[in-house]
C-alpha positions in Angstrom: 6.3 -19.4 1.2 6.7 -15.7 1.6 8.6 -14.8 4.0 6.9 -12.8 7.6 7.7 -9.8 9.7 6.0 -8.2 12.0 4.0 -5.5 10.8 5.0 -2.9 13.4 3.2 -2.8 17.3 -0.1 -4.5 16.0 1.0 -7.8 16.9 0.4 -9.2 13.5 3.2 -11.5 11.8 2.4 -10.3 8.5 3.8 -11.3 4.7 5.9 -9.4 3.9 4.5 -8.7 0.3 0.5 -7.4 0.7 -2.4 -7.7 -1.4 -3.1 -4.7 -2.6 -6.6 -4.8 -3.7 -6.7 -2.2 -6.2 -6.6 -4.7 -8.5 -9.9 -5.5 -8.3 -10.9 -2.4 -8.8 -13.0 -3.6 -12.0 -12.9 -6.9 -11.3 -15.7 -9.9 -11.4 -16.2 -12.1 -8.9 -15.5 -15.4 -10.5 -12.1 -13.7 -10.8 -11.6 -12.0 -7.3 -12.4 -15.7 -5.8 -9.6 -17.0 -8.2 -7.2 -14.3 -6.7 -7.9 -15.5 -3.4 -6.8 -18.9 -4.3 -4.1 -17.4 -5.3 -3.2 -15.6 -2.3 -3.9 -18.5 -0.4 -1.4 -20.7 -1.8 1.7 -18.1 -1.7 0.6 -18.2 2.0 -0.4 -13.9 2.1 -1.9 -13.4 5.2 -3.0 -9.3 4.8 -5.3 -7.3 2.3 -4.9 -3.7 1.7 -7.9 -2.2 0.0 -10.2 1.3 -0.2 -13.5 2.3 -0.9 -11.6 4.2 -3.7 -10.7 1.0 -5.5 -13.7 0.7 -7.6 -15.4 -2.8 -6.9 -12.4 -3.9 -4.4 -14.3 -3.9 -1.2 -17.4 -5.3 -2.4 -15.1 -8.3 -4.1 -13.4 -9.0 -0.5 -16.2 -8.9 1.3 -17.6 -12.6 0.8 -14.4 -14.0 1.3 -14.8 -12.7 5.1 -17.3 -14.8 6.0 -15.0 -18.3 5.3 -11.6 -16.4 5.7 -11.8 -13.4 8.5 -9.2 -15.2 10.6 -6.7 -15.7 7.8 -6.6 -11.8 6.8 -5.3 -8.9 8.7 -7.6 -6.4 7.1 -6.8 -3.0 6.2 -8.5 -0.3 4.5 -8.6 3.2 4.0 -10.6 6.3 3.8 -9.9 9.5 1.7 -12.7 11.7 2.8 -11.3 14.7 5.4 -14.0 15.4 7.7 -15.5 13.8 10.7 -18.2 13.5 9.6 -17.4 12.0 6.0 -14.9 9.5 7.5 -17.2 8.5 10.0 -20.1 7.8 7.8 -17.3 5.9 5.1 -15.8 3.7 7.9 -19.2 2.3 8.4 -20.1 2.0 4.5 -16.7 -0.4 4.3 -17.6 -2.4 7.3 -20.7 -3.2 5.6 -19.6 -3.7 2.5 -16.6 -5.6 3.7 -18.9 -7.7 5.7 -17.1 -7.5 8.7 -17.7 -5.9 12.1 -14.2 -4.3 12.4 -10.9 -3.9 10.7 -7.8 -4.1 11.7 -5.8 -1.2 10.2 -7.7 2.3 9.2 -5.6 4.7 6.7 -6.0 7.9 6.3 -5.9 7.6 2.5 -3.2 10.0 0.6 -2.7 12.4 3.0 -0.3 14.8 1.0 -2.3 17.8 0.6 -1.2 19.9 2.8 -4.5 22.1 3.0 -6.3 18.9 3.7 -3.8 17.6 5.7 -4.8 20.4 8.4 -8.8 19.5 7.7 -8.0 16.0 8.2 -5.8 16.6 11.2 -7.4 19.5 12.7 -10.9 19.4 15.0 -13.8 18.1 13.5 -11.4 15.8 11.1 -11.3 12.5 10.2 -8.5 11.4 12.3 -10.9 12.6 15.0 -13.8 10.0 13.2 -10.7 7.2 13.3 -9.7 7.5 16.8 -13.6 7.1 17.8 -14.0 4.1 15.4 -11.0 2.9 17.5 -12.3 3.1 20.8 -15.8 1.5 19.7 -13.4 -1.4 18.6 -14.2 -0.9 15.1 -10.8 -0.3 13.8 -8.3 -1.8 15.8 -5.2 0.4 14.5 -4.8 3.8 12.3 -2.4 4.4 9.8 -1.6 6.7 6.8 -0.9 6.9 3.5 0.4 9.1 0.5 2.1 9.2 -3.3 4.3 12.0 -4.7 7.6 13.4 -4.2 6.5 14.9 -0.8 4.8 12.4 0.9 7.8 11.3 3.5 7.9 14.8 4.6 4.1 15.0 5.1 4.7 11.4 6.7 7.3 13.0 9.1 4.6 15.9 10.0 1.9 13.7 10.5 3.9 11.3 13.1 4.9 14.5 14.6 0.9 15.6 15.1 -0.3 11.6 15.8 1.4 8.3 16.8 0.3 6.5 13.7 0.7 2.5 13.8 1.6 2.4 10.0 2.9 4.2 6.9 2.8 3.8 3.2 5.2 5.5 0.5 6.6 4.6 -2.5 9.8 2.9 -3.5 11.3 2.1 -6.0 14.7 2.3 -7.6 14.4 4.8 -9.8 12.5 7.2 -7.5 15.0 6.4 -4.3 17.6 8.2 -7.2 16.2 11.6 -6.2 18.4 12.7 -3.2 15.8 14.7 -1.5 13.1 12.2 -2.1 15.7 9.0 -0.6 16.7 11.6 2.3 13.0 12.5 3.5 12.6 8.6 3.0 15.0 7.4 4.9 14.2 9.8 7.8 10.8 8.3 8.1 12.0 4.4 7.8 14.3 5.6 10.5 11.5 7.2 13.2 9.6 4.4 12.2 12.0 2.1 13.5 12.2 3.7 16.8 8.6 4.0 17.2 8.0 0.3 16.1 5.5 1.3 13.1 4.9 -0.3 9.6 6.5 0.8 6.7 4.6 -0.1 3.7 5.8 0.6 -0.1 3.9 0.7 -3.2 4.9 0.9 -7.0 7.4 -1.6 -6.7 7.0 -2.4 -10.9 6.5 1.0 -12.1 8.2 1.4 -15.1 6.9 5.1 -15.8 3.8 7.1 -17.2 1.6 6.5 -19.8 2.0 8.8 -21.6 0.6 8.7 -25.3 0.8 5.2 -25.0 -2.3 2.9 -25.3 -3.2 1.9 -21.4 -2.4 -1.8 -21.4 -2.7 -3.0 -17.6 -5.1 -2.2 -15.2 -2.8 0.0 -13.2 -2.5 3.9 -13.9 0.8 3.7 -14.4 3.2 1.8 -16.9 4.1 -1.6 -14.7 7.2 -3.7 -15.8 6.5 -6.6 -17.3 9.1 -8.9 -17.8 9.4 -11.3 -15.2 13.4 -11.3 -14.5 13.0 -6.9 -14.0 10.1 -7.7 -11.7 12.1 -10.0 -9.7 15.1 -7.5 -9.2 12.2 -4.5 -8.6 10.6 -6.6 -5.9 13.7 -8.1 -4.4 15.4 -4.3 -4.6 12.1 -3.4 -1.9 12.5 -6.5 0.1 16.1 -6.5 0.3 15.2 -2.9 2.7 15.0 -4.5 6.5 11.2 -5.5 7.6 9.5 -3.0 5.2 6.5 -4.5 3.5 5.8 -4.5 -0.2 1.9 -3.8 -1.7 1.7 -5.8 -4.8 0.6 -4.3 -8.0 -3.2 -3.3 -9.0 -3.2 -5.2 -12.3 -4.5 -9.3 -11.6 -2.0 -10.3 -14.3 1.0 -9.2 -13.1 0.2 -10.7 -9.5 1.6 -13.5 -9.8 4.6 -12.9 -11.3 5.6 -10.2 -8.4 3.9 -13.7 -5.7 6.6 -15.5 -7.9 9.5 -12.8 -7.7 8.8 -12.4 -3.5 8.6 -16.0 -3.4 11.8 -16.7 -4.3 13.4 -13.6 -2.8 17.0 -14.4 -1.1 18.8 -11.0 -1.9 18.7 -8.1 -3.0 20.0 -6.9 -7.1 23.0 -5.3 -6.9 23.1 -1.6 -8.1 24.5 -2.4 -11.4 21.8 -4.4 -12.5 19.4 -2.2 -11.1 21.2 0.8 -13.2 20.8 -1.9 -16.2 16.8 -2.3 -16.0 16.4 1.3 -16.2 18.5 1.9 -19.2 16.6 -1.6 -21.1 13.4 -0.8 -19.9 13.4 2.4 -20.3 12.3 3.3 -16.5 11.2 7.2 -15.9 10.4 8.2 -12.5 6.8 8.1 -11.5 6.5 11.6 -9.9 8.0 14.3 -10.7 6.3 16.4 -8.7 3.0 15.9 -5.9 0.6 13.6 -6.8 -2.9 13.1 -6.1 -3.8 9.6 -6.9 -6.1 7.1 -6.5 
């Protein structure tokens, strides 16, 4: 089984790989129920999803009635006023088919423009805190991709005493200094303020580019299943920080399989291998405004 950590103050001994349902985002049921099966049996115990991610919501929310207990449930909006977030929390409870979550994320707060709408009076921190004290959402986190995210993360735990965080890591990325530095500063205030640390793009092997889109993610995933094992075991291997597993069904279980079988992490030299055989490019190169 996976191993567990707790995910920050919330009380929750969560997996310490996700689901992160972006993978659904054009997927049937028949095949979200399979996934579920699938999470069951590697023992996951906590879904990340969005209203963003397509169908995701909508594809989770009939497991709630049978499997509610079994989930810590997290979701997200992007929307920056009160009055948007307000009226989006309540869409995802209803489609979700529950009558509260337990993690709310301000979703991809990187902008820094809408970082002070979202923020500021009248945002939709404002509509999360209220969704909080109607027992709604039990905890509220953020979010972000891009090279700048950490520091945004760093402002944002300066303005509000967030229960969670989500960032990027990955080997190739944690190669830019100033990216790594801003990084490690908010793993660091994390620590001392007990909140989550979640990561995503674990597998990302680069952009696109011309290339013919292949996966269901908007990236270029690794696919290989010994360089998803060192990728996934390179994030684990960082002490009680939580990994989001790709948005692409078929390469789910290979990075269930590569955290199921974590015991260390790669060294550096086989990290520096995979990026010259594979042919890994960071993923952001500059802000990003993603999904």
């Amino acid at each position: 089984m996976i191993a567990k950590h707790p995910f920050g103050r919330t009380g929750h001994i969560s997996t310490r790989t996700l689901f992160g349902a972006a993978a659904f985002w054009t997927c049937g049921q028949d095949e979200a129920d399979r996934i579920l099966e699938l999470l069951l049996q590697y023992g996951i115990n906590h879904i990340d999803t969005a209203p963003n991610y397509g169908e995701a919501e909508l594809r989770i929310g009939p497991w709630m009635d049978r499997h509610r207990k079994d989930f810590f449930l997290a979701t997200k909006t992007k929307l920056r006023t009160y009055t948007e977030a307000k009226e989006q929390i309540h869409r995802s409870l209803e489609r979700l088919r529950v009558d509260d979550v337990d993690l709310l994320q301000l979703h991809n707060l990187a902008d820094p423009v809408q970082w002070e709408v979202a923020m500021g009076p009248g945002g939709a921190l404002e509509a999360a805190i209220e969704a909080r004290q109607q027992g709604l959402v039990r905890f509220i986190g953020v979010t972000g991709h891009g090279l700048g995210i950490p520091a945004m993360h760093l402002r944002s735990l300066e303005r509000f005493d967030f229960d969670s965080v989500l960032m990027p890591c990955n080997y190739a990325l944690m190669q830019n200094p100033q990216y790594r530095a801003d990084f490690d500063a908010v793993v660091q205030l994390c620590r001392e303020r007990n909140v989550a640390v979640q990561t995503i793009k674990s597998i990302a092997r680069g952009q696109w580019g011309g290339k013919g889109k292949a996966r269901e993610t908007w990236y270029e995933p690794l696919e290989d299943q010994g360089s998803i094992d060192r990728a996934v075991h390179y994030v684990l291997s960082r002490e009680g920080m939580f990994l989001n597993t790709v948005g692409d069904t078929v390469l789910l279980e290979k990075v269930l399989d590569a955290a199921n079988r974590f015991r260390a992490g790669p060294s550096d030299a086989e990290m520096k291998a995979d990026l010259a055989a594979q042919g890994i490019q960071p993923l952001f190169t500059k802000d990003f405004s993603g999904p």
